[in-house]
C-alpha positions as CSV (number, residue, x, y, z in Angstrom):
1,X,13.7,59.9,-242.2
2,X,16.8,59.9,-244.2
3,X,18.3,57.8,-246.4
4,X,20.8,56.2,-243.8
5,X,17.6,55.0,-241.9
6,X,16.0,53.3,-245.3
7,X,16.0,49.7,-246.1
8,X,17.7,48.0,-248.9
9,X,14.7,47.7,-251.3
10,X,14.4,51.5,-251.3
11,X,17.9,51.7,-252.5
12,X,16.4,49.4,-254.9
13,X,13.9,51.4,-256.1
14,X,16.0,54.6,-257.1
15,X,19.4,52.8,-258.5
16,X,17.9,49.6,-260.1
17,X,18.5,49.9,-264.2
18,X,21.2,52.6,-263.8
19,X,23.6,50.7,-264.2
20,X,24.0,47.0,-265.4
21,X,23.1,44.7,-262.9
22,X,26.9,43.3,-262.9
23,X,28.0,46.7,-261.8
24,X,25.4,47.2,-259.1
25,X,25.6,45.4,-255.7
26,X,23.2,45.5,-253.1
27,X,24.5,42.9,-251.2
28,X,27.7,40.5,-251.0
29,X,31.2,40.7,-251.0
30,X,31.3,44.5,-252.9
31,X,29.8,45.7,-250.0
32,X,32.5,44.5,-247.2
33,X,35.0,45.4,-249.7
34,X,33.9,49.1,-250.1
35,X,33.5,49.3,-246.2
36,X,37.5,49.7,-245.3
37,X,40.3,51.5,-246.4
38,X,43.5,51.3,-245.1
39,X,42.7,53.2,-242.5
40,X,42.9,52.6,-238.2
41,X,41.2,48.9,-238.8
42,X,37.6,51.1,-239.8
43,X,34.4,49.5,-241.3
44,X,31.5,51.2,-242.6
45,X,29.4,49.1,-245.2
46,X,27.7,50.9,-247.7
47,X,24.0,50.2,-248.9
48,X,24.8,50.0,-252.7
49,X,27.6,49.6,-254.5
50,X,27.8,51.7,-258.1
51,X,30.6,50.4,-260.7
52,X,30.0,53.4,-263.9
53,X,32.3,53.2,-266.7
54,X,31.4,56.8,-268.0
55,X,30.7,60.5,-266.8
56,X,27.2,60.0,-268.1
57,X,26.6,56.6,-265.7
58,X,28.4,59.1,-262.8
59,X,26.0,61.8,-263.6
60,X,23.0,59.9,-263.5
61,X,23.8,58.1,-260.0
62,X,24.8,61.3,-258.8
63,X,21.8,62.8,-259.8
64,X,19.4,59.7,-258.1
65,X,21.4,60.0,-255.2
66,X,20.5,63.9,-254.5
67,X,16.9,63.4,-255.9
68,X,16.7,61.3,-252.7
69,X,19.1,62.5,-250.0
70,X,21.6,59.5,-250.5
71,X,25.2,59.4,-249.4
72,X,27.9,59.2,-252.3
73,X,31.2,58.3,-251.2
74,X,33.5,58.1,-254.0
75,X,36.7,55.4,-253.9
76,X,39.4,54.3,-255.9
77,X,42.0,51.6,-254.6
78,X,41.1,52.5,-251.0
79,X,45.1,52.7,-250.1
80,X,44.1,56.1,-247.8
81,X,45.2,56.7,-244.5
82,X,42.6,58.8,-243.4
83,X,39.3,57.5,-243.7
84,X,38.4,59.5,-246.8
85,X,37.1,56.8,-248.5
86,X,35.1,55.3,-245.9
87,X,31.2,55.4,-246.6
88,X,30.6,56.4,-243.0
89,X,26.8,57.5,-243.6
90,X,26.2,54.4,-245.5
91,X,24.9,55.4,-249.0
92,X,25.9,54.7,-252.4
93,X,29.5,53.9,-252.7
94,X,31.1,54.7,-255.9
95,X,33.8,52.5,-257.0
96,X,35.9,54.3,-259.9
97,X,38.1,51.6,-260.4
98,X,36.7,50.2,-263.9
99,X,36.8,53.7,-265.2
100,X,40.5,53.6,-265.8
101,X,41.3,54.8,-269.3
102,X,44.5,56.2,-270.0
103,X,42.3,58.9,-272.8
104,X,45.2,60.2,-274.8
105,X,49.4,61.0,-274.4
106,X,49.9,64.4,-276.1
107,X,53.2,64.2,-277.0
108,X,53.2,67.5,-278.5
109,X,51.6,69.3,-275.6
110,X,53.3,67.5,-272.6
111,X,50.1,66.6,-271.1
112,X,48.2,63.0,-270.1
113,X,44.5,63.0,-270.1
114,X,43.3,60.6,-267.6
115,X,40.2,58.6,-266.1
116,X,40.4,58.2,-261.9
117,X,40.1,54.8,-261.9
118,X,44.0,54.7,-263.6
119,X,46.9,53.4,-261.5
120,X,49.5,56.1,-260.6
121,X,52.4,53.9,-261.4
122,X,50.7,52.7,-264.6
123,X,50.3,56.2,-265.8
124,X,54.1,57.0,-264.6
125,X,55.2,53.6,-266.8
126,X,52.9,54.8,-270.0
127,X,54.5,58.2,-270.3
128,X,57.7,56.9,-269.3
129,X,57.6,55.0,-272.7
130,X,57.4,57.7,-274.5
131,X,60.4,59.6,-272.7
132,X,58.3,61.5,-270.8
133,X,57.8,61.9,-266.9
134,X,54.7,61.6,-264.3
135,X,56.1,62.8,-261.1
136,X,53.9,62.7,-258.4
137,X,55.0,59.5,-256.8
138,X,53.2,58.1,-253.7
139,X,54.4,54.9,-251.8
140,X,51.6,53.1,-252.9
141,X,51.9,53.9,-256.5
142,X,51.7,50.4,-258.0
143,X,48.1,50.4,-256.8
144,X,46.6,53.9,-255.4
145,X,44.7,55.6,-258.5
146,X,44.9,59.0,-260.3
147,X,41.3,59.7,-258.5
148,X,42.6,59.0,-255.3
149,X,45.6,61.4,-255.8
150,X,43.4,64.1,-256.7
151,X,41.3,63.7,-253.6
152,X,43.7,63.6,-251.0
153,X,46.5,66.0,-253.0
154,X,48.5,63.2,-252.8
155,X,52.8,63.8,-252.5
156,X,55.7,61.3,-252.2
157,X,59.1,61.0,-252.1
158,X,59.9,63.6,-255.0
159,X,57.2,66.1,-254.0
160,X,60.6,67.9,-252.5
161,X,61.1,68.6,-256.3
162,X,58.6,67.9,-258.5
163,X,55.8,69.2,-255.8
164,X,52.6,67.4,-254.9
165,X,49.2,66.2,-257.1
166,X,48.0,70.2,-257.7
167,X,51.0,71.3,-259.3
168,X,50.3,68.7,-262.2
169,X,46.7,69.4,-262.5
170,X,45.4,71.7,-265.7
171,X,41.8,70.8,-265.6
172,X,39.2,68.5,-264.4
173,X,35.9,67.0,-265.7
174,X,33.8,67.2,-262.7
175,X,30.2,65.8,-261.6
176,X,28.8,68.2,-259.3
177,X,26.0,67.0,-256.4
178,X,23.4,67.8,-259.0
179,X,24.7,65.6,-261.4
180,X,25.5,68.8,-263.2
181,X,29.0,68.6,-265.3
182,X,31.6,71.1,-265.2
183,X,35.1,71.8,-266.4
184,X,36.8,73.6,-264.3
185,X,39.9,74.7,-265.5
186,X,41.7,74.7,-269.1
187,X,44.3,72.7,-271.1
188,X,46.5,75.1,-270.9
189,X,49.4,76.3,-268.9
190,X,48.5,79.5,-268.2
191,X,44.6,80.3,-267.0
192,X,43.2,83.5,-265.5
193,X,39.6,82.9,-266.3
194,X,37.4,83.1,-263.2
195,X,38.4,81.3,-259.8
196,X,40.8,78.5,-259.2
197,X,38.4,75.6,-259.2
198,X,40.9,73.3,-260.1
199,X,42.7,74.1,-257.0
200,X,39.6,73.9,-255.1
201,X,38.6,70.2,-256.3
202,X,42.2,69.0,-255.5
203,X,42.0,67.7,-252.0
204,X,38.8,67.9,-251.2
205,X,38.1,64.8,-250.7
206,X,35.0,63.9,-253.0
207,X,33.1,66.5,-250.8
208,X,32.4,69.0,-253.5
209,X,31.8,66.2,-256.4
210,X,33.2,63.7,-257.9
211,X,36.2,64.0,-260.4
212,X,35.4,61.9,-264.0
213,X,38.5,63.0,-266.2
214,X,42.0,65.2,-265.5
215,X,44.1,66.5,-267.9
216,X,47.8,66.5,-265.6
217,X,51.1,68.3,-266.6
218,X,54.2,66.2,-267.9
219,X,57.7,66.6,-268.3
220,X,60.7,65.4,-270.6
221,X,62.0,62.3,-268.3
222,X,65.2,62.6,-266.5
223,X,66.8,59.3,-267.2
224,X,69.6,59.6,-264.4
225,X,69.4,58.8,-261.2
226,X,72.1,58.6,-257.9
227,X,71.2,57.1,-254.6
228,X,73.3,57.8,-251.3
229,X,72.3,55.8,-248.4
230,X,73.3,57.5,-245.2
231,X,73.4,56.5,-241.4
232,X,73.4,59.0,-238.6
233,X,73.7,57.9,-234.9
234,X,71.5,60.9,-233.9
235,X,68.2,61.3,-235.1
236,X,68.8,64.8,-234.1
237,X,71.8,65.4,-236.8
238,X,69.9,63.7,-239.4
239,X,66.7,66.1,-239.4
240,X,69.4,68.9,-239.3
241,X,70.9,67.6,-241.8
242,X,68.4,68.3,-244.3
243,X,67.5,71.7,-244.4
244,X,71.4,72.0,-244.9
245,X,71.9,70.6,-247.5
246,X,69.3,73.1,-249.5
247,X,71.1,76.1,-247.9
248,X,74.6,74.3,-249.4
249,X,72.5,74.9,-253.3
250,X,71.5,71.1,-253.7
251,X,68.4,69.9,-255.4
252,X,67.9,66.7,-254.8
253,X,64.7,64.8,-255.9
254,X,64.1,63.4,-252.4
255,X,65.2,63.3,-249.5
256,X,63.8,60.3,-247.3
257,X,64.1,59.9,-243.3
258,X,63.8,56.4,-241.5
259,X,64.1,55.8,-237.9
260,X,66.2,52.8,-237.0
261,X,63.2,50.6,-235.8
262,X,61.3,51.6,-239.0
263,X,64.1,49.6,-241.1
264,X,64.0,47.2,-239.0
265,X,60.3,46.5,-238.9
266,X,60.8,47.1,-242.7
267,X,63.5,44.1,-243.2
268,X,62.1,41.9,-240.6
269,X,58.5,42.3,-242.8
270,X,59.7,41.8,-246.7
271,X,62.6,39.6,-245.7
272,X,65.2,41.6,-247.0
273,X,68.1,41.8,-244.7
274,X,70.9,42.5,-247.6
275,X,70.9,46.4,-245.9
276,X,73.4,46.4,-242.6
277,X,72.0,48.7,-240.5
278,X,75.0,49.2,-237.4
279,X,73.6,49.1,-233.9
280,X,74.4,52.2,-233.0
281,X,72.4,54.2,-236.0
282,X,69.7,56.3,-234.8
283,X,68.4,57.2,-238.0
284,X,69.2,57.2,-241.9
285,X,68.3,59.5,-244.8
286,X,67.8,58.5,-248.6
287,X,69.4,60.9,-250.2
288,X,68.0,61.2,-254.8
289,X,69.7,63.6,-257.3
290,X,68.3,63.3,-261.1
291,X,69.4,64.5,-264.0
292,X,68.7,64.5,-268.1
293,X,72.6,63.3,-268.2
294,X,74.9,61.1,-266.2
295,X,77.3,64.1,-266.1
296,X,75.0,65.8,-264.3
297,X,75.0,64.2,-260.8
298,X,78.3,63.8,-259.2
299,X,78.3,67.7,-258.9
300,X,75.4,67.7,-257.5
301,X,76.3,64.7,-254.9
302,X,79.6,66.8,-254.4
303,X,77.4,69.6,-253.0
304,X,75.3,67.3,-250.2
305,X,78.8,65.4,-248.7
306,X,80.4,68.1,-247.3
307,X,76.6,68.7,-245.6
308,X,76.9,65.0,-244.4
309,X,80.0,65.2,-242.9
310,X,79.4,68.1,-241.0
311,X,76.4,66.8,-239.2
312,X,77.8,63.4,-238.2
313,X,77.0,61.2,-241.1
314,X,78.6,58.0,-241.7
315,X,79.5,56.0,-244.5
316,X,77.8,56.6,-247.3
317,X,76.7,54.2,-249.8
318,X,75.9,54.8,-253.1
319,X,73.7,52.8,-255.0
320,X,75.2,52.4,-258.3
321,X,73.0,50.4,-260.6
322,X,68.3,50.2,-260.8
323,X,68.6,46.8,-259.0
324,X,70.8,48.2,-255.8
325,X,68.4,51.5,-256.0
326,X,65.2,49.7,-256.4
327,X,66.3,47.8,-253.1
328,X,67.0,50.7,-251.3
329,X,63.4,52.0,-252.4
330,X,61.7,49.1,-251.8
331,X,62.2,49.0,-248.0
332,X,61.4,52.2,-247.7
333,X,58.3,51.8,-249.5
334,X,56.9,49.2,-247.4
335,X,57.9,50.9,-243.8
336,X,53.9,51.7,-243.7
337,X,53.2,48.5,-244.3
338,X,55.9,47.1,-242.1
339,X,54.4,48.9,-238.9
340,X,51.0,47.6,-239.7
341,X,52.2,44.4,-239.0
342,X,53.8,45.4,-236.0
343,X,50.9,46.5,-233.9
344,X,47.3,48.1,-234.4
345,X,49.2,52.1,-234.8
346,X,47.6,55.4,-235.6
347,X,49.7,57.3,-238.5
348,X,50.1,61.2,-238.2
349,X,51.0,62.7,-241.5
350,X,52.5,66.2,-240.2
351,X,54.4,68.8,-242.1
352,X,56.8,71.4,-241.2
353,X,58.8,73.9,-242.3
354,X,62.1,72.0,-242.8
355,X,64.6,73.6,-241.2
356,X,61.8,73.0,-237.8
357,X,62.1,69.4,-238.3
358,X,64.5,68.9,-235.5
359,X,61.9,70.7,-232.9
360,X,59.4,68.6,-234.5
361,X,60.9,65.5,-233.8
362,X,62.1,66.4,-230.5
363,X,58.4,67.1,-229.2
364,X,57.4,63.7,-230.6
365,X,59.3,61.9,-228.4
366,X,58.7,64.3,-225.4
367,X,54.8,63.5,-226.3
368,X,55.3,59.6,-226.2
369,X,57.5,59.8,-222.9
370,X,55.2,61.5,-221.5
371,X,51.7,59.6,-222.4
372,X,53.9,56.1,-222.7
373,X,53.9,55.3,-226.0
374,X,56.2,53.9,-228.8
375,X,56.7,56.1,-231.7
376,X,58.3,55.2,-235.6
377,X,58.7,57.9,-237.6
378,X,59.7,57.9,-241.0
379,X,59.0,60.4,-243.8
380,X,59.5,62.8,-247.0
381,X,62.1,65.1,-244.7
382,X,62.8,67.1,-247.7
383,X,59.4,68.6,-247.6
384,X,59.2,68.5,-243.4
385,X,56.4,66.1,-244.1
386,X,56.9,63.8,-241.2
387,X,54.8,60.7,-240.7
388,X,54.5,60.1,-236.9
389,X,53.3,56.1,-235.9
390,X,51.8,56.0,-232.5
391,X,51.9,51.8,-231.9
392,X,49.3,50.4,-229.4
393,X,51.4,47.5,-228.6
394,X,50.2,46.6,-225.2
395,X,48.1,49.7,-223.9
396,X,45.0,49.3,-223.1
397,X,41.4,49.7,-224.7
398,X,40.5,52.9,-222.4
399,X,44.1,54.3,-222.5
400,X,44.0,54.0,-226.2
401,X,40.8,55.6,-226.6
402,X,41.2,58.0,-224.4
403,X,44.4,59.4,-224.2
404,X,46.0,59.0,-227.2
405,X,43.8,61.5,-228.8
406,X,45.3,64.2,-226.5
407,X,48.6,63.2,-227.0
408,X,47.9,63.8,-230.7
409,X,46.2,67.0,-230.2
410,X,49.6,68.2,-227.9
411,X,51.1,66.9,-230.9
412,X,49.3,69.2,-233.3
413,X,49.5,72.3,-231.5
414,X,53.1,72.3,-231.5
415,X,53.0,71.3,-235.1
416,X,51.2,74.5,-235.7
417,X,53.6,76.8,-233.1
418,X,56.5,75.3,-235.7
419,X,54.5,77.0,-238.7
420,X,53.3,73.4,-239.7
421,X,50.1,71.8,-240.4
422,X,47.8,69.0,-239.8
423,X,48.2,66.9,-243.2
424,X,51.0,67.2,-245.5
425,X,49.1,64.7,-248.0
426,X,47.1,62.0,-246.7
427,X,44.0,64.7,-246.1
428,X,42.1,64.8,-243.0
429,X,38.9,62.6,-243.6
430,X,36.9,61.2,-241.1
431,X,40.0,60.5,-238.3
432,X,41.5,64.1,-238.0
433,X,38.2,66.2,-238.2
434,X,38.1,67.0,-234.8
435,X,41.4,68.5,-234.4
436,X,40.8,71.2,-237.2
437,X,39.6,74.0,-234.8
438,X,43.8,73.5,-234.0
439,X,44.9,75.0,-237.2
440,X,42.0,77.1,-238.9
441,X,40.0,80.0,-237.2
442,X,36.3,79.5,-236.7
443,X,36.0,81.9,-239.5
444,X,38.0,79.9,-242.0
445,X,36.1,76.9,-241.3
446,X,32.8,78.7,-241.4
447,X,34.2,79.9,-245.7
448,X,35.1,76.5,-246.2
449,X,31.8,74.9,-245.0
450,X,29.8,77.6,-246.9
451,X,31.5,76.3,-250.0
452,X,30.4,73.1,-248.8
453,X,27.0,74.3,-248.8
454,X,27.1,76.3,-252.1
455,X,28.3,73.1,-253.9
456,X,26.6,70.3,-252.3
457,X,23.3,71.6,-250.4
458,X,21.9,68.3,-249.5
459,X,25.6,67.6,-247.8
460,X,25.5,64.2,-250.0
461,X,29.0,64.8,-251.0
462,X,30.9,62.1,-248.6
463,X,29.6,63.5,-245.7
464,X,31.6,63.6,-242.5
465,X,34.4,64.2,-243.9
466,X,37.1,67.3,-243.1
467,X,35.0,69.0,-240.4
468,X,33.2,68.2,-237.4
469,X,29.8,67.3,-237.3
470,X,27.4,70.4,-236.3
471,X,24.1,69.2,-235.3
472,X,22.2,71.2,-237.5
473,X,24.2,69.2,-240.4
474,X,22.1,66.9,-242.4
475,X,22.1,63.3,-242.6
């Protein structure tokens, strides 16, 4: 029997008096709220609900929890998009959210050493004070969490730029399935010492332990900011657009791409209608250039018009002052949100090469005509990462089920013919599992899962997760 099949008093028995009884729930409200994420409308209650403050109260539910074959699935905010956080065996969840200590600001150094449970945008706002600059910049930033992040190698808008969660990552405190813990990199810029574990634990997904402490990369801040809004009637000319305008020598910080209906859904949802979109845009791109002084961008914006111009763009606005920009980044922010509210919708998070992001777009549509649904896609275009909503609207229960998951799957191998992948930063998790055999040879995933094995033998580390279940898998 394993620990999915026990009752509640055995979880009882082995997690009683680790923790506080204030930050241990067998039963109530902690458990619904540790069942979801924001994730497809998913539900899997946990057992027990863990709240540790430290890597010792980690390490010793960690420890329990292997002793006894128990599921750990680690959370944060549970803002993810692909089931990752989802305790889908049951098991101990383990909330990080009251260990959320921003450690120490090393001014000196350029580095921030965090706790998980720490809010991205509250780290961002803390450095910022101090004229320095977080960059990884997720939509959810007011309330996803450092942790989080790390798990799912988290991007945004300025990943174009700045890049994504790993490339701000010098070293991790991390409690293994043993309750063993490790460091497994440096604090230091430069480290050649052994293998990459640092690169490993980013984006796995709490399936090779569970990260305590992280010790992330800053820069001076660029104070400087210029916003161009820009409407295309062609969807078409607007993904072409973008790899242009690296090829014309810009740099731009991001470079954002909304659908007509995802603005729409967007303004219709926060109430903001100040934005005219014309009935006759197809498509718009959100178009960032930073710099350390104000001098610095009108060259750069000079470089990107021509681009605009050539492909069909219209009127560009600029966003002069925060408040206009902050409006203009608002909507966009709450598109995902928006489209939630539309209709029950599953969210691809693909990624291209760029300059492939007209082909990618093209076999979207050619997917939904053809299976007969409604697509809104919106994404960070200057990094090809496209994210593709599939809305149910009114199709039916067995069409849903059924068919949509090979439209996705057409969906995915064309990604891959483009030179693209599955996930460009919302991981794979529990909903995209079964299409991994479409990117990664049975060899690769045979490394991966003996990694798996190495690091987690008892497979307590969130299992089901990333890859699909074998039947000689345990729990």
């Amino acid at each position: 029997m394993t620990m999915t099949d026990k009752n509640t008093n055995i979880y009882r028995e082995i997690f009683q008096g680790l923790l506080p009884e204030n930050r241990l729930h067998f039963e109530g409200e902690a458990l619904s709220d540790n069942s979801v994420d924001e994730t497809e409308g998913l539900s899997f209650m946990p057992r027990v609900v863990a709240e540790p403050v430290s890597v010792e109260e980690v390490s010793v539910l960690v420890k329990a929890a292997n002793d006894n074959k128990v599921p750990v699935t680690a959370a944060g905010a549970r803002t993810g998009l692909s089931g990752g956080a989802l305790p889908v065996h049951g098991g101990l969840a383990l909330s990080m959210r009251k260990m959320n200590k921003i450690i120490k600001i090393d001014e000196k150094n350029h580095q921030a050493i965090v706790e998980p449970g720490v809010i991205t945008e509250v780290l961002q706002n803390a450095v910022e004070e101090k004229n320095l600059f977080y960059a990884v910049d997720p939509s959810s930033k007011g309330t996803c969490t450092i942790g989080g992040n790390l798990a799912e190698n988290s991007g945004g808008p300025r990943a174009v730029k700045y890049g994504v969660t790993k490339d701000w990552v010098l070293n991790l405190q991390v409690v293994l399935a043993d309750g063993q813990i490790i460091e497994t990199g440096a604090n230091t810029l430069k480290n050649s010492t052994g293998y990459n574990l640092t690169g490993l634990m980013v984006g796995s997904e709490g399936t090779l332990g569970i990260i305590t402490r992280a010790t992330l990369k800053l820069l001076p801040l660029p104070r400087f900011h210029a916003l161009m809004w820009v409407p295309f009637k062609s969807i078409s000319d607007a993904c072409k657009t973008v790899s242009e305008i690296f090829q014309a020598g810009a740099m731009p910080s991001a470079v954002e791409l909304m659908e007509r209906d995802a603005l729409v859904m967007a303004q219709d949802y926060t109430g903001n209608h100040d934005l005219t979109l014309g009935e006759e845009d197809g498509a718009y791109l959100l178009i960032e250039v930073d710099g350390f002084q104000e001098a610095e961008l009108m060259p750069q914006c000079e470089r990107i018009l021509p681009v605009l111009e050539r492909n069909n763009g219209g009127e560009v606005l600029f966003a002069q002052t925060a408040a206009e920009q902050e409006k203009l980044w608002y909507l966009r922010r709450r598109i995902g949100e928006a489209v939630k509210a539309v209709s029950i919708y599953k969210e691809e998070d693909t990624v291209v090469p760029r300059g492939y992001l007209p082909e990618l777009m093209e076999v979207v549509k050619r997917v939904g005509r053809e299976y007969g649904f409604r697509t809104v896609c919106y994404g960070h275009a200057g990094d090809g990462n496209l994210h593709i909503n599939i809305l149910r609207d009114e199709m039916s229960e067995e069409v849903w089920s059924e068919k949509i998951p090979e439209a996705i799957r057409e969906i995915f191998k064309n990604v891959v013919e483009l030179g693209g992948t599955l996930s460009g930063e919302h991981g794979i998790g529990y909903v995209q599992k079964e299409y991994m055999d479409i990117v990664l040879s049975p060899h690769n995933i045979l490394i991966q899962r003996g990694i798996k094995k190495v690091m987690d033998p008892k497979n307590i580390m969130n299992p089901g997760k990333i890859f699909p279940q074998l039947p000689h898998d345990e729990m």
